[in-house]
DOGULUM-668010 format. One record per residue (C-alpha): z, x, y. Coordinates in steps of 0.001 Angstrom, whole numbers, plus 500000, padded with zeros to 6 digits. Layout:
Z,X,Y .
...
//
This chain:
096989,766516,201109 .
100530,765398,201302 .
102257,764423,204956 .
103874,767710,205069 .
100917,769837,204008 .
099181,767605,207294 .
101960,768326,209719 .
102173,771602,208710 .
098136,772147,209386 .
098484,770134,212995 .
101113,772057,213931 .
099659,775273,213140 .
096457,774458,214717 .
097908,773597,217776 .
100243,776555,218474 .
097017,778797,217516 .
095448,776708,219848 .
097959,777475,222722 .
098218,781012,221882 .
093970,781353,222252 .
094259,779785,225364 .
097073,781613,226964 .
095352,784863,225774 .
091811,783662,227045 .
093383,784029,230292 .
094073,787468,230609 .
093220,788088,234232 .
093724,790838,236533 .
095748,789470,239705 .
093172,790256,242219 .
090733,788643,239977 .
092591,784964,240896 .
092227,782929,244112 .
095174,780855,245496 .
094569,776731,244529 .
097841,775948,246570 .
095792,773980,249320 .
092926,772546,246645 .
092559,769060,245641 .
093304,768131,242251 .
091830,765023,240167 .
093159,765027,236912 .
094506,768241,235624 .
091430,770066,237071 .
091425,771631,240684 .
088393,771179,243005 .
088607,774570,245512 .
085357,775618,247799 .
082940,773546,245693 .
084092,774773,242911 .
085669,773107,239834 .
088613,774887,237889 .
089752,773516,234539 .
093630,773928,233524 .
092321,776762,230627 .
091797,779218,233663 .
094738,778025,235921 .
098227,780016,235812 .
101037,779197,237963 .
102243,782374,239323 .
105783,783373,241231 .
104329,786446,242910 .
101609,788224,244396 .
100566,791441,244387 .
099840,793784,247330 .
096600,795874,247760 .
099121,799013,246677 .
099349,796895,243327 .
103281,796058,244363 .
104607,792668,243417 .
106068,790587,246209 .
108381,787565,245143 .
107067,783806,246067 .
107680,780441,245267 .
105377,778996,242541 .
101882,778419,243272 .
098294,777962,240844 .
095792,780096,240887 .
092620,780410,238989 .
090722,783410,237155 .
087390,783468,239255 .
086611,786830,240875 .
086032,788384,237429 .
082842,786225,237063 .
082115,785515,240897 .
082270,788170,243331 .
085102,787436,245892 .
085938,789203,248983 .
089670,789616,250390 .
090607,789150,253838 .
093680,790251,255072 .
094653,787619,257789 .
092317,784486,258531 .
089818,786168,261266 .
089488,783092,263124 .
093287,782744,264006 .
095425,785759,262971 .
095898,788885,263779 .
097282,791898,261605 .
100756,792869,262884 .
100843,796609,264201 .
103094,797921,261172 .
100531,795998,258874 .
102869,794043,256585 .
101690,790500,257667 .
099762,788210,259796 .
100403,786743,263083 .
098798,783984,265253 .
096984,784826,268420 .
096191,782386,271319 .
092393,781871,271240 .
089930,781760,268688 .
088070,784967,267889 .
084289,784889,267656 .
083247,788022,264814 .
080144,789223,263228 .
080475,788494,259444 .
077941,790565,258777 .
078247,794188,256715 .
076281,796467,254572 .
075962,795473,251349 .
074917,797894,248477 .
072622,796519,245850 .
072329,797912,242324 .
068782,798263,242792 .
069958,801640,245602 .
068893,799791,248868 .
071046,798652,251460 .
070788,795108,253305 .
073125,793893,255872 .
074493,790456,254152 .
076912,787877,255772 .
080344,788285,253563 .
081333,784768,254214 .
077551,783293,252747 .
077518,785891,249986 .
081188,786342,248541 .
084139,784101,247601 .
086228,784847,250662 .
090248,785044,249194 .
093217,786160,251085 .
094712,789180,249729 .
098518,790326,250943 .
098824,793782,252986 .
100992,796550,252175 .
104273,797741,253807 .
101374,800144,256440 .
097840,799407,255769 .
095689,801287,257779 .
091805,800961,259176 .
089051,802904,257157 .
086204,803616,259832 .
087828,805503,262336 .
088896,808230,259201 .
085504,807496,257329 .
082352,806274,259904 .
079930,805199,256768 .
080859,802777,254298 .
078935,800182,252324 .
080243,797064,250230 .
078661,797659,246924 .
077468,793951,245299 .
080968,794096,242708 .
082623,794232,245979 .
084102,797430,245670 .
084248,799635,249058 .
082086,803005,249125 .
082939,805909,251145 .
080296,807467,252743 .
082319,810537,252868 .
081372,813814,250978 .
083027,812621,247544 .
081429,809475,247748 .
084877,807542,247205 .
085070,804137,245675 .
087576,801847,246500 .
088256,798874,243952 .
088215,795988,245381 .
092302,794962,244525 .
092887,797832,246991 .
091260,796896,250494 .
091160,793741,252531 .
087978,793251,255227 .
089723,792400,258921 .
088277,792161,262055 .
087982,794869,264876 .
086858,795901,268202 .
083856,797858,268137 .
081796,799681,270476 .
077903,798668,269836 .
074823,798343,272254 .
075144,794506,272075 .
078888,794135,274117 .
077235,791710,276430 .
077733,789669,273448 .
080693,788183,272803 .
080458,787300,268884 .
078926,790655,268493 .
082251,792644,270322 .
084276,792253,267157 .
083266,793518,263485 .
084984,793417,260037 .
086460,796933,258630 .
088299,797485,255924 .
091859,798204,255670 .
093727,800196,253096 .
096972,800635,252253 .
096435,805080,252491 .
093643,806890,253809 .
091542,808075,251249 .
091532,812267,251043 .
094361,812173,253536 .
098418,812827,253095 .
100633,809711,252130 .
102404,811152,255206 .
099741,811476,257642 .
098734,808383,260183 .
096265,807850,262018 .
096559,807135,265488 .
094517,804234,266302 .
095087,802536,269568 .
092952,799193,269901 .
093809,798514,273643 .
092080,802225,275129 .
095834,802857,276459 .
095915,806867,277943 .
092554,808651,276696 .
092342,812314,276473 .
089977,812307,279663 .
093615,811339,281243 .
095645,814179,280186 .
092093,816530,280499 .
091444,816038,284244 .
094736,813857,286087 .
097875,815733,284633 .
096710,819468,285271 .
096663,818007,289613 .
100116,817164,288946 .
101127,820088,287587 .
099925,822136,290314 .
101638,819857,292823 .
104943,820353,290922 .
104462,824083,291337 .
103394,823763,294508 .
106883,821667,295138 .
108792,824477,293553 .
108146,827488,295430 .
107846,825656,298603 .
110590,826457,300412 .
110985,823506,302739 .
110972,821167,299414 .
114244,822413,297831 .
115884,819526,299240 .
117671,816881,297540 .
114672,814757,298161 .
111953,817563,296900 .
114014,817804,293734 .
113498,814360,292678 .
110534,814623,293628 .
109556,817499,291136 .
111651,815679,288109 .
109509,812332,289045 .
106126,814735,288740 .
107148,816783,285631 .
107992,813551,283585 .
104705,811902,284876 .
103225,814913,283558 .
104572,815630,280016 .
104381,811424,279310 .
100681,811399,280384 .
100029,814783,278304 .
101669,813522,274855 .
099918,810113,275634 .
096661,811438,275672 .
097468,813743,272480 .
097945,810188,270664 .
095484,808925,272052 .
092650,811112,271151 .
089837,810152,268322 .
090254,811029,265055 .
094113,812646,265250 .
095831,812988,262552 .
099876,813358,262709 .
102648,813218,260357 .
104482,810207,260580 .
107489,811573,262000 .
105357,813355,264625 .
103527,810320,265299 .
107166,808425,265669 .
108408,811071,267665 .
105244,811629,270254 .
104862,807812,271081 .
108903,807803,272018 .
108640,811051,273963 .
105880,809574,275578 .
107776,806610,276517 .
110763,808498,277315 .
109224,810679,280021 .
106885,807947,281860 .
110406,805455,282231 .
111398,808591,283100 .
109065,808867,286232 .
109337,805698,287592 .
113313,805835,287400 .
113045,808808,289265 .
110781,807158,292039 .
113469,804767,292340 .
115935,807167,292934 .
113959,808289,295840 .
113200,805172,297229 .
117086,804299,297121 .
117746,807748,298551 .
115966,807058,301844 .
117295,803557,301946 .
120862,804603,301611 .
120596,807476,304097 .
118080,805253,306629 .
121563,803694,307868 .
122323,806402,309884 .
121136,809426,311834 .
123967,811536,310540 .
123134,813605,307970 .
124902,814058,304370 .
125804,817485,303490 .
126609,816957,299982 .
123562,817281,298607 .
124845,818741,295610 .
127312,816111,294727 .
124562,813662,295251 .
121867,815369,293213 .
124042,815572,290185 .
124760,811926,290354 .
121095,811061,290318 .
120629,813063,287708 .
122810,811343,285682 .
120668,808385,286351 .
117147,809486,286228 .
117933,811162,282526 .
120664,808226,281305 .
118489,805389,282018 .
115710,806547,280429 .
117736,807936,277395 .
119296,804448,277008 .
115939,802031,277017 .
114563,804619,274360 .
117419,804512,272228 .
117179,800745,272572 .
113828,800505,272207 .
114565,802401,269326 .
117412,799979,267584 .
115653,796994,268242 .
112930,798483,266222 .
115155,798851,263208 .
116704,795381,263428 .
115022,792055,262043 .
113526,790426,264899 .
110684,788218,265563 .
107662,789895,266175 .
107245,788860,269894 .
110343,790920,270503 .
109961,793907,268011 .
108350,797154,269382 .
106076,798260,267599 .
104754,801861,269444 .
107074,803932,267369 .
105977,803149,264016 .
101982,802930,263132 .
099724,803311,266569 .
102071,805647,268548 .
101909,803895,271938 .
101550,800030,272237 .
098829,797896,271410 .
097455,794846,273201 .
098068,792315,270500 .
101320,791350,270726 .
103940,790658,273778 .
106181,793421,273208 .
104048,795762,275212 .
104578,793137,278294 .
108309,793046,277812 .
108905,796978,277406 .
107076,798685,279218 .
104574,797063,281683 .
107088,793954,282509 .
109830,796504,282803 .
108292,798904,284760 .
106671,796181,287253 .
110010,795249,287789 .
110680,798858,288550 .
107884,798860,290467 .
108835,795666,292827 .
112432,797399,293511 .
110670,800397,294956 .
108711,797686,297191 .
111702,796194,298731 .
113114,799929,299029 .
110380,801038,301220 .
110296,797933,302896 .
113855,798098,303870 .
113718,801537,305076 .
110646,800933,306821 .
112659,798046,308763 .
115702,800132,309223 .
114144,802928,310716 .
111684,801466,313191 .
114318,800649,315304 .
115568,804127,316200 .
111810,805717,315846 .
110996,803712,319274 .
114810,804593,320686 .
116410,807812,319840 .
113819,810321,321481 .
116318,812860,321638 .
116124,813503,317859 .
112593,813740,317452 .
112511,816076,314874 .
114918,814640,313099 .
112779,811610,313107 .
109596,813591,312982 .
110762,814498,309268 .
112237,810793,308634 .
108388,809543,309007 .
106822,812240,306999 .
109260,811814,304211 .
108687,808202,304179 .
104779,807921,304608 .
104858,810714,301469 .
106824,808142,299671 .
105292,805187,300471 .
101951,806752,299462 .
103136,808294,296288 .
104747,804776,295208 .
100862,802964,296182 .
099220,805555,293850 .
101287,805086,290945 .
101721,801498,291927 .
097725,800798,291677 .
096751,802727,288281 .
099779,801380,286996 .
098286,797457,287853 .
095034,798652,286824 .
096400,799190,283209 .
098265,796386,283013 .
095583,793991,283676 .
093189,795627,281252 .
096130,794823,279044 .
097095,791479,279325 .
093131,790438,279090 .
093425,792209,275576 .
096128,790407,275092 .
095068,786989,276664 .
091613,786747,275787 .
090553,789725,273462 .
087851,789783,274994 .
087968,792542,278418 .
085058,793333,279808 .
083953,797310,278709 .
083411,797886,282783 .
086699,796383,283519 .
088235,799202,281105 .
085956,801826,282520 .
087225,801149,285899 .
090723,801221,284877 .
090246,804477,282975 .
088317,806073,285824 .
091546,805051,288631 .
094077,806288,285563 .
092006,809704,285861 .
092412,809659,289515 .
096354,809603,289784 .
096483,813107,289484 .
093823,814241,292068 .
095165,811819,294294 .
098956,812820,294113 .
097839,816577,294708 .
095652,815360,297682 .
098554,813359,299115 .
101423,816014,298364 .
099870,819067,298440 .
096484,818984,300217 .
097458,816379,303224 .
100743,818334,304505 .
098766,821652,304494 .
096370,820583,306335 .
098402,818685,309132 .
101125,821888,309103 .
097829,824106,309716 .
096991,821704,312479 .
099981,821429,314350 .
100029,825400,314107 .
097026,825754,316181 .
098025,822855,318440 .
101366,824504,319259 .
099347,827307,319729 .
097132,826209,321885 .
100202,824358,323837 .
101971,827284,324131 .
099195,829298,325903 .
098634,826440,327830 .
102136,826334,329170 .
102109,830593,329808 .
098689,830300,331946 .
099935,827363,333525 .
103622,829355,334095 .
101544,831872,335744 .
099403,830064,338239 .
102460,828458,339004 .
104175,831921,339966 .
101143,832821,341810 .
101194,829939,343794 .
104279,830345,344870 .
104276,834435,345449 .
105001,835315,348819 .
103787,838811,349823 .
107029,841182,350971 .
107681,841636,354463 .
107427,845513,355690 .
109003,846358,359093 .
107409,849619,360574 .
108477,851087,363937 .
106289,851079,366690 .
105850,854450,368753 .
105136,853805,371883 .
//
């Protein structure tokens, strides 16, 4: 063999050689695990206590999604494995992240999250076992979809089959490949809360719900925030107070009118929050968008127009004379109690659409309808806001209070005037505690969510239980508390006034004087 015929033969066998190794590596994407943080000795990677050599190591400049989209990234090894090892894909590291509420990526939380590992495993042999993922799969990272979405609150039942494929329990008995779900953890009510490693479970996400509409979402709300019981027993009270405000005819005032606006909103914001808020509902996206604003609209809505009352007294707790315009004025705060409102939506709104960081972006328009109790934007637009809402009605009340008191001890000769001062502002005041208290309730069952992950079930039970109250209350204070004093100062003027006519008359009896009759005397 000549020196050509030899070159000739090396160089064949080695580009033969190249092209059966870059072919013995045809691999599926979700079939590879990421080797960008293993250790590597000599051309061979050393990931998990495992060893990869270069023949089954690719560097890659994408990944793929569960959907099966590819997402552009820098360079990065990764090795075929999963197609002889069964692996298992989490979609955020349980321990420390959190998926973000419109499910395209991961984000840190504060404390580290105890979770039960363990699910039920389906062996080939038909019986089921519960198994501990984390001791019986090759736990990867996979990357979420543009809206992935939980599985169990759609489908109760399912099993990880030993491939680690996802089955259904559902009346197809629908399999789920394993490139298209992720495992993350969950809140989940079981017999064992006491027990804090127990409170949170893995559950699969997808990127659609299996037998549902690409444009159907579910409305899944982690934090408990507005159940149906709400809506079922608190806003029908208010209603009948509004009603009760409207063909009153002593509450057409300016004062009565705001009054029945604050009411109505409270109403319709508690009624669509419950609507989202109820198990199992299934909306249209747009629906879904357009509930959880509503919702948010009306109940800024209601607390603007408390304010409006609160300033109303202040401003006219100055003086004793009274302002006739009444019309003028009511128009005025009318542009306020609808404008305001109008405006934070349609900011909430834009800030939503804009790239922000997702400590700032809202996210109770998009995938859960209302806001959840894993991120901050909750605290800054809606329960931050409206405490600050909240504390100007405070100092409203408190400055009336301290305007008025002063004349209350003084001006006797407008005691009715005053009579109706006190009653308007004890109706106030109590109206703002109500609404002040269920509203702190809520709050604090959300910022433990949000601080700790980790609220006690009776904490939320008693924070449910005052939400469900607000309504029976407000028609107790409003509705039952007036009738019942107006039917007692009836009978007390009654029995005042026939008190004053009996004591009229004994006082004209006293005082009668028998007429004098001169007769003549015959003698």
């Amino acid at each position: 063999m000549d020196v050509y015929s030899f070159v000739r033969f090396v160089l064949l066998m080695t580009i033969t050689n190249l092209c059966q190794t870059k072919d013995s590596f045809k691999c599926d994407f979700h079939d590879t695990i990421d080797l960008t943080n293993a250790f590597r000795y000599d051309d061979k990677y050393f990931f998990k206590n495992h060893m990869f050599s270069p023949e089954v190591v690719e560097v890659y400049d994408y990944e793929e999604t569960l959907d099966g989209h590819l997402v552009d990234r820098e360079p990065h090894p990764r090795a075929c494995f999963c197609n002889v090892q069964f692996c298992m894909k989490y979609c955020c590291n349980p321990r420390g992240e959190w998926l973000s509420p419109d499910g395209r990526h991961c984000q840190k939380f504060n404390s580290p999250l105890l979770y039960n590992a363990k699910v039920k495993v389906l062996l080939d042999n038909g019986y089921i076992e519960s198994h501990n993922v984390e001791d019986n799969f090759i736990i990867t990272q996979g990357k979420v979809c543009e809206n992935s979405k939980v599985v169990k609150p759609i489908t109760v039942n399912w099993h990880i089959m030993e491939n680690g494929s996802l089955l259904l329990a559902d009346d197809k008995g629908s399999m789920v490949p394993r490139r298209d779900f992720c495992l993350m953890t969950l809140r989940t009510e079981t017999d064992d809360d006491d027990e804090d490693d127990k409170q949170w479970f893995l559950e699969p996400f997808v990127c659609s719900e299996p037998d549902v509409n690409d444009g159907d979402t579910y409305t899944y709300n982690p934090n408990k925030e507005g159940t149906g019981l709400i809506g079922i027993i608190s806003t029908p009270f208010i209603l009948m107070t509004v009603v009760f405000h409207m063909v009153r005819p002593e509450h057409k005032n300016l004062r009565g009118k705001c009054l029945i606006l604050c009411l109505a909103s409270m109403a319709i914001g508690n009624t669509l929050l419950s609507a989202v808020s109820l198990s199992g509902a299934l909306y249209p996206r747009v629906l879904c968008q357009t509930m959880g604003v509503m919702a948010y609209l009306f109940l800024e809505s209601s607390f603007i127009w408390l304010t409006i009352i609160g300033y109303d007294m202040w401003r006219n707790s100055k003086t004793f004379i009274a302002i006739f315009n009444e019309r003028k004025r009511f128009f005025k705060y009318l542009e306020y109690g609808c404008g305001i409102p109008l405006v934070l939506t349609t900011v909430l709104i834009f800030l939503r659409r804009i790239d922000l960081p997702d400590i700032y972006t809202p996210n109770m328009d998009r995938e859960y309808c209302w806001w959840i109790s894993y991120d901050w934007a909750g605290v800054l637009y809606y329960f931050g806001l409206n405490a600050f809402i909240l504390l100007i009605n405070f100092l409203f009340s408190a400055l009336t209070l301290w305007k008025e008191l002063p004349y209350m001890r003084k001006c006797e000769e407008l005691r009715r005037y005053i009579d109706m001062v006190e009653r308007s502002l004890c109706l106030y005041s109590l109206l703002f505690a109500i609404m002040a208290s269920c509203f702190a309730f809520k709050m604090y069952v959300f910022m433990s969510d949000l601080l700790e992950r980790n609220t006690s079930p009776v904490t939320v039970y008693i924070a449910e239980s005052v939400s469900i109250t607000e309504g029976p209350l407000i028609f107790f204070v409003l509705v039952l508390m007036p009738l019942s004093k107006r039917r007692w100062q009836g009978s007390s003027a009654s029995i005042t006034e026939l008190e004053e006519s009996l004591q009229r008359a004994d006082t004209m009896e006293s005082t009668y004087q028998a007429p004098i009759v001169i007769t003549s005397q015959l003698k």
